[in-house]
N, C-alpha and C positions, 0 to 999 in steps of 0.2 A: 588441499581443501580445508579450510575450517569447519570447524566443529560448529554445530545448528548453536548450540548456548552463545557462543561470540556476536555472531548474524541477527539477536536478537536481542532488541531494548527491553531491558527490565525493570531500571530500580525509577525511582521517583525524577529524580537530577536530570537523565537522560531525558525521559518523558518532557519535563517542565521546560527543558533548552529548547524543544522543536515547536511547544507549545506556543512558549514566550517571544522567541528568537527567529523561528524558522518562518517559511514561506507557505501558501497552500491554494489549492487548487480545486474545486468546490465540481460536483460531476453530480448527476442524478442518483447514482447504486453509492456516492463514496465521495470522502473527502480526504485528498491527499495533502499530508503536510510533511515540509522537508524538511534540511539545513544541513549545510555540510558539516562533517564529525569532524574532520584532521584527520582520518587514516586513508588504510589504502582498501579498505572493502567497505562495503553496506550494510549498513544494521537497519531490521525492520522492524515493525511490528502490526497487529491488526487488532482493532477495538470496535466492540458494539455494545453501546448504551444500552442502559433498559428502556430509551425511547425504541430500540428495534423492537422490541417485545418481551416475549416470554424467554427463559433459557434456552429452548429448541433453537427456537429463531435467532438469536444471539450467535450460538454455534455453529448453525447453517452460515449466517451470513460472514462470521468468519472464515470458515472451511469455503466459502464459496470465494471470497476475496483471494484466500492463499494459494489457491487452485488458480486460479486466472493470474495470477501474481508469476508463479512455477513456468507458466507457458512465455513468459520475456524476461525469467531473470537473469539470464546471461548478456542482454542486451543492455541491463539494469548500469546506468557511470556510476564510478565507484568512491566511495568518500562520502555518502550522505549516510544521514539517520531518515528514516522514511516512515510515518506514519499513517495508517489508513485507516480512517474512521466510517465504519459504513452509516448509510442512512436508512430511514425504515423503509423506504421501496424497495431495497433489496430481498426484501423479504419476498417477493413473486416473482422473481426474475431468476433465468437459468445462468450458467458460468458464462458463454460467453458472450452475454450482451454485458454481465460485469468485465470480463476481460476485455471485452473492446471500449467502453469506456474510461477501465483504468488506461488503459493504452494511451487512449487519447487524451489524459490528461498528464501521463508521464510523456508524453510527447512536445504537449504544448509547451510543458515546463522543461524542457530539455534535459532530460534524463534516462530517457531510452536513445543508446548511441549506436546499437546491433543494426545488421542487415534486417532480421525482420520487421524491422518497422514499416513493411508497406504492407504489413498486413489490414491496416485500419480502412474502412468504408463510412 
């Protein structure tokens, strides 16, 4: 298993390749943007502007994306950078109408390959 620091984009580079380069997928709680890295696992991350609000808000809506993120990550195909940008209606919404969204839009874009993927409605 790796270490949580590897599984996670940090520096500016990483950021700006998925930005510039990569692919995205637009959902009501969140916007997911991808690109393949060249390795052999996934590196994430989770961001909220201060268009979500205030700091509380901000937090929440991150902890709420990584929480619904947790529940398919082993399903997650391996080799991308993945970036999830929430939007401000996350702000009123429980985990998992987020988790079924993100679902559904790592689904559309073909990157949950797991058996549980029929969990979506």
């Amino acid at each position: 298993m790796r270490n949580h620091s590897e599984l996670t984009l940090r520096n500016q580079n990483e950021f700006s390749r998925v930005y510039n380069h990569g692919k995205s997928r637009g959902g009501k709680y969140a916007v997911v943007l991808y690109r393949k890295n060249g390795l052999k696992y996934t590196r994430t991350a989770f961001v909220a502007s201060k268009k979500v609000g205030n700091s509380v808000n901000r937090n929440r809506s991150r902890r709420l994306m990584r929480a619904a993120f947790r529940a398919f990550q082993p399903d997650i195909a391996s080799g991308y950078d993945i970036i999830f940008v929430a939007r401000a209606a996350i702000t009123d919404c429980k985990e998992k109408d987020v988790e079924k969204q993100l679902r559904k839009s790592l689904t559309a874009e073909g990157l949950l390959t797991g058996i549980n993927n029929n969990n979506e409605k």
